[in-house]
C-alpha positions in Angstrom: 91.7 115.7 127.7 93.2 113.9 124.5 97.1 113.4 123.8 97.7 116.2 121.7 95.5 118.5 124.7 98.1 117.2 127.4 101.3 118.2 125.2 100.4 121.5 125.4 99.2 121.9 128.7 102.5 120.4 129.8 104.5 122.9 127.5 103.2 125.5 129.1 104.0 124.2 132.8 107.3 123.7 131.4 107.8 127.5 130.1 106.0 129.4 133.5 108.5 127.0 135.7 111.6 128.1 133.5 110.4 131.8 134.1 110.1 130.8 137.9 113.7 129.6 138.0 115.2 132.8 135.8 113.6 135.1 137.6 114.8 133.9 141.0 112.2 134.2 143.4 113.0 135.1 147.0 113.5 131.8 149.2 110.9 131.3 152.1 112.8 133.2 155.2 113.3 134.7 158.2 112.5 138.3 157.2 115.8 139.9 158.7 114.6 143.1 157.0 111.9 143.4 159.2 113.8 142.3 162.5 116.5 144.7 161.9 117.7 147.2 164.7 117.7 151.1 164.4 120.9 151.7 166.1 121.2 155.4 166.8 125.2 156.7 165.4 125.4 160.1 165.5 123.5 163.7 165.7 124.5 167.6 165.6 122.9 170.0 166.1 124.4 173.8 164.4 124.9 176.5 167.0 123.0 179.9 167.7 123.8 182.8 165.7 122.0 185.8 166.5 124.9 188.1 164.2 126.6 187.4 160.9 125.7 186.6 157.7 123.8 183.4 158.6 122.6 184.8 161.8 118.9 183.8 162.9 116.2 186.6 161.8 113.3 184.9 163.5 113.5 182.0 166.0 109.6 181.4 164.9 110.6 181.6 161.4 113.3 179.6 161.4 111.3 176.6 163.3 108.4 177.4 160.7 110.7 176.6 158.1 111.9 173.6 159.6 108.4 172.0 160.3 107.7 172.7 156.6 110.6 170.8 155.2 110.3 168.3 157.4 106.5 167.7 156.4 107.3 168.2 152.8 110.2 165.7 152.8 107.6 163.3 154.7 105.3 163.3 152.0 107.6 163.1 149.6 108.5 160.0 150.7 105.5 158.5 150.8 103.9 160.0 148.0 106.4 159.1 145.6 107.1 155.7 147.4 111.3 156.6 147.4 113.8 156.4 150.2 115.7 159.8 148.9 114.0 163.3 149.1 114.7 166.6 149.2 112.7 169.3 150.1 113.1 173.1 150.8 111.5 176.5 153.2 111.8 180.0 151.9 108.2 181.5 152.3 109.1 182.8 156.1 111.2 185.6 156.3 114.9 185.1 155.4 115.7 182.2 157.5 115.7 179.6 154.6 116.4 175.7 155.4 117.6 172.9 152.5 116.8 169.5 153.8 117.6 166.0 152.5 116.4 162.6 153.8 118.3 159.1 152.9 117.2 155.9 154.2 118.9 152.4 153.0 117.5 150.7 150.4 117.2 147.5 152.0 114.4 149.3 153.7 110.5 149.3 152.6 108.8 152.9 152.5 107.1 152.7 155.5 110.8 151.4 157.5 112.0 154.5 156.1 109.5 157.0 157.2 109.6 155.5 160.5 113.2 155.9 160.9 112.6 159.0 159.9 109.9 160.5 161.9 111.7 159.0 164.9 115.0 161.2 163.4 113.0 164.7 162.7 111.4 164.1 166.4 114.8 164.2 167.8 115.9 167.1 165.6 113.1 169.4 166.8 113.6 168.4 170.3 117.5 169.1 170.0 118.3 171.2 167.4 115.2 174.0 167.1 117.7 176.9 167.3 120.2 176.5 164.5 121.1 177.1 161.1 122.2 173.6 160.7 121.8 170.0 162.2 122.0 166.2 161.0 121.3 162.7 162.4 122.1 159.6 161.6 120.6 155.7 162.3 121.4 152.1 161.0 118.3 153.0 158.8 118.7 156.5 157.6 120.0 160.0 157.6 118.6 163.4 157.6 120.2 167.0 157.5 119.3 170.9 156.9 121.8 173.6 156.3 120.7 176.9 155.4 122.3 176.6 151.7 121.4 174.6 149.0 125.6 173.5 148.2 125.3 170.8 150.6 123.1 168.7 148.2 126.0 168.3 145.6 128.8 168.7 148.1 127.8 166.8 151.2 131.2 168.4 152.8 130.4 172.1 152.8 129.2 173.6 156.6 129.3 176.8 157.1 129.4 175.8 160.7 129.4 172.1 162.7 131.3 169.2 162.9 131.5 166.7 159.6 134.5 164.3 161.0 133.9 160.5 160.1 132.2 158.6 163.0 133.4 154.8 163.5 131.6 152.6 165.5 133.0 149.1 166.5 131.2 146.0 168.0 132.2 144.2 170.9 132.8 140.9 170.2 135.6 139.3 168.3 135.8 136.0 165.5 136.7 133.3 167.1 139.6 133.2 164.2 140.9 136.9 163.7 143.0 135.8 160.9 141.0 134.5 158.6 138.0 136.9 159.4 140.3 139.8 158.8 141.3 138.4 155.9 138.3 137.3 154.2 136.3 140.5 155.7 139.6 142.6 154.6 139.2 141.5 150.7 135.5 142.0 150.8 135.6 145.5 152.3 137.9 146.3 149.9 135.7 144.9 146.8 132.3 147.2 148.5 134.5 150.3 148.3 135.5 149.6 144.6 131.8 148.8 143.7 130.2 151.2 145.4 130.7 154.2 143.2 130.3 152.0 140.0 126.5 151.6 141.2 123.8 153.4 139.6 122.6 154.3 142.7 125.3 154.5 144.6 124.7 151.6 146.6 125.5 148.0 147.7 124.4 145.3 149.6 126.0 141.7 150.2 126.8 139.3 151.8 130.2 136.5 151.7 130.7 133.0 153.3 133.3 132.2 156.2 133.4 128.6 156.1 136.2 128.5 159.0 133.8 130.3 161.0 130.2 129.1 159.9 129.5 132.6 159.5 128.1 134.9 156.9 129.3 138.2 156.5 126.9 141.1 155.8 127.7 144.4 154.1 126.2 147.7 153.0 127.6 150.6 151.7 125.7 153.7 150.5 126.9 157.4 149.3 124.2 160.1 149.2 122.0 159.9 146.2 122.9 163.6 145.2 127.0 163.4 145.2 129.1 162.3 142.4 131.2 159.5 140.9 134.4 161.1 142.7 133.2 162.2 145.7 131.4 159.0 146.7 134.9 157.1 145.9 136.7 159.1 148.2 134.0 158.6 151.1 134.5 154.5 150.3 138.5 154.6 150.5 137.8 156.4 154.0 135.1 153.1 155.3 137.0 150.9 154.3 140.1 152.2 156.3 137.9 153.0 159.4 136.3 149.3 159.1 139.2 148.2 159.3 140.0 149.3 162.3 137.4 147.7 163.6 138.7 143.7 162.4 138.3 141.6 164.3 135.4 142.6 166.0 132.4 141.3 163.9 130.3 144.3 163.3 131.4 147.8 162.8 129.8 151.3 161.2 130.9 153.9 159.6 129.3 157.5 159.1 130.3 160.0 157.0 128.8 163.1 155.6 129.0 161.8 152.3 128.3 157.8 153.0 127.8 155.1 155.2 128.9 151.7 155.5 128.5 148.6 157.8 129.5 144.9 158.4 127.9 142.0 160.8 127.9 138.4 161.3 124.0 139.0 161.9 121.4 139.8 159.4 120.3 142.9 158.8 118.8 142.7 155.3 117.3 140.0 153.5 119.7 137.1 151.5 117.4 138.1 148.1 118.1 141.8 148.6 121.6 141.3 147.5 123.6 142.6 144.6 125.8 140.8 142.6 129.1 143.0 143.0 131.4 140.7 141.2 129.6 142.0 137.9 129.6 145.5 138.7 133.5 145.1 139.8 133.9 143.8 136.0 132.1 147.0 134.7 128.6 145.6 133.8 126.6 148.0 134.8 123.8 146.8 137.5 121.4 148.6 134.8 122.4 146.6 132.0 121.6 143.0 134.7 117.8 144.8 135.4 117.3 145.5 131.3 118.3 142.1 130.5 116.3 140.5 133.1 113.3 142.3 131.8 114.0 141.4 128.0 114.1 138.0 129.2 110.6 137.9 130.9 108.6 140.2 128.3 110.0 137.4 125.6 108.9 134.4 128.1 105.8 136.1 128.9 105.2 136.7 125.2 105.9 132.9 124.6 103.3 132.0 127.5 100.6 133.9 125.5 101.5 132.5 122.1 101.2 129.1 123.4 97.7 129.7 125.2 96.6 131.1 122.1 97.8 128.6 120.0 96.4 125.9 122.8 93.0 127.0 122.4 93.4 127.9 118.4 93.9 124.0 118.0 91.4 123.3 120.9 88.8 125.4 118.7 89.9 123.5 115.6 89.3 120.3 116.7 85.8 121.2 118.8 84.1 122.4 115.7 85.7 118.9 113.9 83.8 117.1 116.2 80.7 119.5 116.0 80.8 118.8 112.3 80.5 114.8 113.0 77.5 115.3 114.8 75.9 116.9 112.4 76.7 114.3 109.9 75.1 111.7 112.1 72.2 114.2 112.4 71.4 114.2 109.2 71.7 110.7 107.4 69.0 108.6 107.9 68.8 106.0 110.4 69.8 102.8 109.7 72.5 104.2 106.9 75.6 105.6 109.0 77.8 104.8 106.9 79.4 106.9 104.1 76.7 106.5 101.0 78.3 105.0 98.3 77.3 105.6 94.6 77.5 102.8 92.1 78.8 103.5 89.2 76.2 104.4 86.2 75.9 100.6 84.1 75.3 101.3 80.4 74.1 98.2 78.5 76.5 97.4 75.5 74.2 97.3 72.2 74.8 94.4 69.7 75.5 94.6 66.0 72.1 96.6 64.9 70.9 94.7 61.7 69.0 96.6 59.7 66.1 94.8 57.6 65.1 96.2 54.1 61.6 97.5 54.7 59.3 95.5 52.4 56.5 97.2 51.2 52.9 95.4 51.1 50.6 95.5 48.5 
């Protein structure tokens, strides 16, 4: 390859390593996602009514209902490759059932359907009889009612118990003041940010130096709730967490959100967001559009300079093609350029003219 070939190929190294750095790969890792636990909180289960308004027609019905939801949500989930679904019974009879499944987003597809098959089997084994039941793991959620208001209004139950659920760890920072402090101020910022998400969810993670620690945090409302009333489940986590500080791990469960802190990892360190943004009111959206702007015009820039690459590489292949055939076709013996002399014209003297002299 000539000079001018080795510019370009170094160019273009030089623009795919500037889209490697902007687009900020994920670092080679322990995959905490994969390790992490599937700590059981909490699970209800409705209670028989067999009068009422929302009395039980048909045991069987009822349980067909739920084993339809339950399948539908299932596929839904994998089908569509989310970690939110909602799904819905009312072919058998009158007992109708309104599901919802939530798993965290940290989590692949197939974490979440595991978390929830292992959910829906303790559901039917638990909860077969009533109108109304939920569970809840590290990983994910899941809940029926038989009304559909609960999918906008995670707080309406016609029956059951929707009190807040705190769970503390056992172990405490070696430095309780700064731990509470630093853990304090970033509780507080997760609440804030929180509701500001488009999806109503964070994770991340802050730096103790004092205690060579990292501090890992995830808060998530359900998917279906709005603005308000995922602000108002935040303000309670963070004041249950609290109650947890020192310690260095503590849950909370809510009808309406969950949220969590631990010294141990239990998503990856590229799964993060960057709340200080969101805090400032740049929308996480607006980060994801300009990230993509950014690599569609690098991308486009890549392609140009291939192209142009092999434009000039073209160029100068059928300039050398063209040299061969000049050698081809001059004679041997006579490579060089053929030079024409210049046309000589003899310069003519003064023409005398003689008389003509006629002869007898």
């Amino acid at each position: 390859m000539d000079h001018q070939g080795l510019k370009w190929l170094q160019m273009a190294v030089l623009v795919v390593l500037l889209v490697l750095l902007l687009t900020k790969p994920g670092f080679s890792q322990t995959n905490d996602r994969d390790n992490n636990t599937n700590v059981f909180i909490i699970m209800y289960c409705g209670e028989k009514l067999y009068f009422g308004q929302n009395a039980v027609m048909s045991l069987p019905n009822l349980n067909k209902n739920h084993n339809l939801t339950f399948n539908e949500l299932r596929t839904e989930l994998l089908s569509k490759r989310v970690l939110y679904a909602r799904a819905q019974a009312l072919s058998a009879g009158d007992d109708s059932v309104f599901a919802a499944a939530q798993c965290r987003n940290y989590l692949s597809v197939d974490q979440c359907v595991s978390c929830f098959d292992t959910a829906v089997a303790q559901l039917v084994t638990n909860c077969s009889w009533g109108t109304s039941a939920y569970i809840s793991y590290d990983n994910c959620f899941v809940r029926y009612e038989d009304s559909v208001d609960f999918y906008n209004n995670p707080y309406v139950m016609e029956y059951g118990n929707g009190w807040p659920r705190l769970s503390c760890g056992k172990q405490s920072a070696s430095q309780p003041t700064i731990f509470n402090q630093v853990v304090d101020g970033f509780l507080s910022d997760v609440r804030h940010a929180t509701p500001k998400t488009s999806n109503f969810y964070v994770a991340s993670t802050r730096n103790i130096t004092s205690e060579n620690a990292t501090v890992y945090v995830t808060a998530q409302c359900a998917e279906s709730v709005n603005k308000a009333i995922c602000q108002n489940c935040m303000n309670r986590a963070y004041d249950g967490l609290n109650d947890c500080l020192p310690n260095t791990e503590g849950r909370f469960f809510d009808m309406g959100c969950f949220a969590r802190y631990s010294t141990t990892p239990f998503f990856n360190a590229n799964q993060t967001i960057d709340i200080t943004n969101v805090l400032k009111g740049h929308s996480s959206k607006v980060s994801v559009i300009i990230a993509t702007v950014v690599g569609v015009i690098l991308f486009i820039l890549i392609v140009l300079s291939w192209f142009l690459y092999r434009s000039w590489k073209k160029s100068k292949r059928t300039e050398q093609d063209m040299e061969v055939v000049r050698e081809q076709i001059t004679p041997k013996g006579h490579r060089q350029d053929i030079k024409h002399e210049p046309i000589r014209t003899r310069k003519c003297d003064s023409l005398v003219v003689h008389p003509i002299t006629s002869f007898s």
